[in-house]
Structures are given as C-alpha cells and as structure tokens.
N, C-alpha and C positions, 0 to 999 in steps of 0.2 A: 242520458240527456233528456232532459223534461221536453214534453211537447207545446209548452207553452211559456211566456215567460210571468217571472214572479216580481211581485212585489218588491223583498227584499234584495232581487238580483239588479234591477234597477237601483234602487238605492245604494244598494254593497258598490255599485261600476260608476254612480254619478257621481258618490263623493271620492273614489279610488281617483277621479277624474279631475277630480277637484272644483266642479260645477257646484253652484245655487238648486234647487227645485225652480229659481226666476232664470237661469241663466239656459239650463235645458229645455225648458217649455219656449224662450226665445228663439232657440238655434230650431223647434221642429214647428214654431209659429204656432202656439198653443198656450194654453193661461198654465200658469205656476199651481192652479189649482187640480188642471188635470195631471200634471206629476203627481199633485199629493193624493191624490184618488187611486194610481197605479203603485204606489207603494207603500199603501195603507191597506191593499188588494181591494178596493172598494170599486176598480173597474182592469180593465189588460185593455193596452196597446190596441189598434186596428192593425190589422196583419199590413196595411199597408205601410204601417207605421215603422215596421219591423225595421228595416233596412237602415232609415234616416236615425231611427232611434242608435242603432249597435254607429253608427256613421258617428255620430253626435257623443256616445260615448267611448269613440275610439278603440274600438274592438268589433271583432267580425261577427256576421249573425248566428254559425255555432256558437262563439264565444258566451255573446247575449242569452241564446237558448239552453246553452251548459251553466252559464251561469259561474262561469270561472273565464281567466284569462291564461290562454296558455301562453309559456314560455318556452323558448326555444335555447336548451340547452345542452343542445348535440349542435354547434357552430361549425365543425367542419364535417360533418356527415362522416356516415359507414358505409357501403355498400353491402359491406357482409352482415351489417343490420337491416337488411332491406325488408321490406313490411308491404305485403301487395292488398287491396282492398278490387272487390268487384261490386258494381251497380246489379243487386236482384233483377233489376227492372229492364236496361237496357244493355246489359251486358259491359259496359265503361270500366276499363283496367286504370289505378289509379297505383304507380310504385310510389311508394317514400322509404329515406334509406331514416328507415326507427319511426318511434309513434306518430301520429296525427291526426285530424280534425276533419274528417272529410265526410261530402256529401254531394248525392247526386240524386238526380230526379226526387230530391223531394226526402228521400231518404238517409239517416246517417248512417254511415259506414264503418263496421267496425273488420279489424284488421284480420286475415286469414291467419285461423293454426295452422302451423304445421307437422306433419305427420311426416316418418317414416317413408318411406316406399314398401307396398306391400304385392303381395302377388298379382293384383286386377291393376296397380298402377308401379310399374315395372320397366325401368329404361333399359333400351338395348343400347347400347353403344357401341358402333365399330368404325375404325381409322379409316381412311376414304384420304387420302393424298395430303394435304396437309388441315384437314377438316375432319368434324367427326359425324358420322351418322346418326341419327339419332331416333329412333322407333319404337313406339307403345302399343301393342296388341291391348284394344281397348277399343269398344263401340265409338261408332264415331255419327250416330241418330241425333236428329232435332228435339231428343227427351233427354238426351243422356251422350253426352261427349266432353273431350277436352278441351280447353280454351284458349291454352296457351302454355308454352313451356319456355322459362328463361335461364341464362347462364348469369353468374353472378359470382365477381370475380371483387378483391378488394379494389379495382381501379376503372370496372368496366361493367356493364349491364348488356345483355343480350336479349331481345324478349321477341318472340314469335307468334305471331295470333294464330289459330286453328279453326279452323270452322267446321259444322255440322257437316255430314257427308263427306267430307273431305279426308284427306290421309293425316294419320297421324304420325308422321314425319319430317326430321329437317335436318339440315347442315348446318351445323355451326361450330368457328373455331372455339375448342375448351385449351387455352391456354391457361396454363401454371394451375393454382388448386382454385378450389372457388364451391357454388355450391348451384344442384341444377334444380329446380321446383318446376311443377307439374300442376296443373291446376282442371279439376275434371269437377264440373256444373254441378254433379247429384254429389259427391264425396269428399269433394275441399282439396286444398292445398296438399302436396308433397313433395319431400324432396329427397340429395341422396347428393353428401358432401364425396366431392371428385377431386 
C-alpha cells in the first residue's frame, strides 16, 4: 500500500466511476482544474481531502491509498479461513474469515502467519467436565506474552484475550475438529489443527 495517493489512482477510480474531472471537483467543491493538477501528479490531495475524495469515488480510503478496488469474493465466508490481524500500536484484534483490507491507528494491517506450534508455544490440553482446559507455559511480562488464544471451528469462533501478568489459561468448549491458534506479541501466530 503506497503512503500516499497517485495521480493515476485517482484517475484509474474517477473514470472506473464513471465521473467528468467537472463532475468530481463538483461533489468535493473545487475547480475541474485542481483534478487535473492531481492526476497529472502536478499537486496530491490535502490529507483532509482524503476521506470526501475515496467517498466521492466510491470506494474506502485503503481502497484509494492501495489504489485498487477490492472485491469480495468469498460471499459466504470460511471460518476455517479465518485470518487474524493485530494493531502494533494498540494491541486491537481484528478476525476476518479470508483476506482483507484493514487498518488501525494509522497503520495497515497485514494478516498474521501462521506457524506450527513449537516447543516455547505448546498447548496443554486436558478434559475438565464437558470443557477443556487449556494452558501455555510461556512468559506472561509487559515485554513478552500471549495475547490471545482462539478456537475455530467451521461454524463457530472462540477467542479469549490474555493479558500481561496474567495466567495463560482458559476453558473452552473444543467441539468436533476445528483449529486452536495462539498468538504471543514477540513470535506471531500459532496453531495446532484438533
């Protein structure tokens, strides 16, 4: 995603939109001639601009700032394509079941790998009445802990937040197969199909 927008991304989305350079500079109250100055590159948008402009050409301000228009063709969702993003900045858990376009505090989001479970991030599991237990021997400090652990089944999502100093443990029902991911702040996603 470029950090700013281009010339031709505006032009590529005004005529996809099927606008004038007279018809867009109307809708954001501005001369026909400062379109042709933004996508001649002879000037960019005011960041205030940002908003009303992606508004005006129908499409969201990733969309504008990527410079493509995404399409959405996963219509009935996956669960077991589930695709978790975390905000650096504020810690903000964003699930989507398959790719997307996301952003927080300022920042784009790209979607977590996933990895294996390996020795330092290692699920215990044991039955507990009709629940299952579930516990990580793994630091659990304000530099280095886990964030959260979800169940992720084809018809249901589970997800548990964890916090610094806190236990890293919880209940939760694992009905029929599904898949558990682990998510620890310094090492990324992992998981470990059940």
């Amino acid at each position: 995603m470029s950090a700013f927008v281009t010339g031709d991304t505006i032009r590529m989305l005004r005529e996809k939109a099927g606008l004038t350079q007279k018809q867009l500079a109307d809708q954001l109250c501005l001369s026909d001639k400062t379109i042709s100055k933004w996508e001649t590159n002879r000037g960019l948008p005011d960041i205030t601009l940002i908003s009303p402009l992606a508004a005006a050409l129908g499409v969201s301000v990733s969309e504008l700032l990527a410079g493509q228009c995404m399409q959405n063709r996963n219509r009935g969702g996956n669960l077991l394509r589930s695709k978790f993003y975390v905000c650096p900045v504020c810690g903000n858990i964003i699930h989507a079941m398959g790719d997307g376009a996301f952003s927080c505090c300022g920042v784009s989001l790209p979607p977590l790998e996933t990895e294996a479970e390996d020795d330092q991030h290692h699920f215990v599991i044991e039955s507990v009445e009709n629940e299952h237990y579930i516990t990580v021997d793994h630091p659990m400090t304000k530099e280095h802990y886990l964030s959260f652990v979800a169940w992720v089944t084809g018809d249901r999502l589970t997800l548990v937040k964890w916090y610094p100093e806190g236990n890293a443990e919880t209940r939760i029902q694992l009905r029929g197969h599904g898949i558990l991911y682990l998510y620890c702040n310094r090492h990324g996603l992992y998981m470990r199909r059940v």
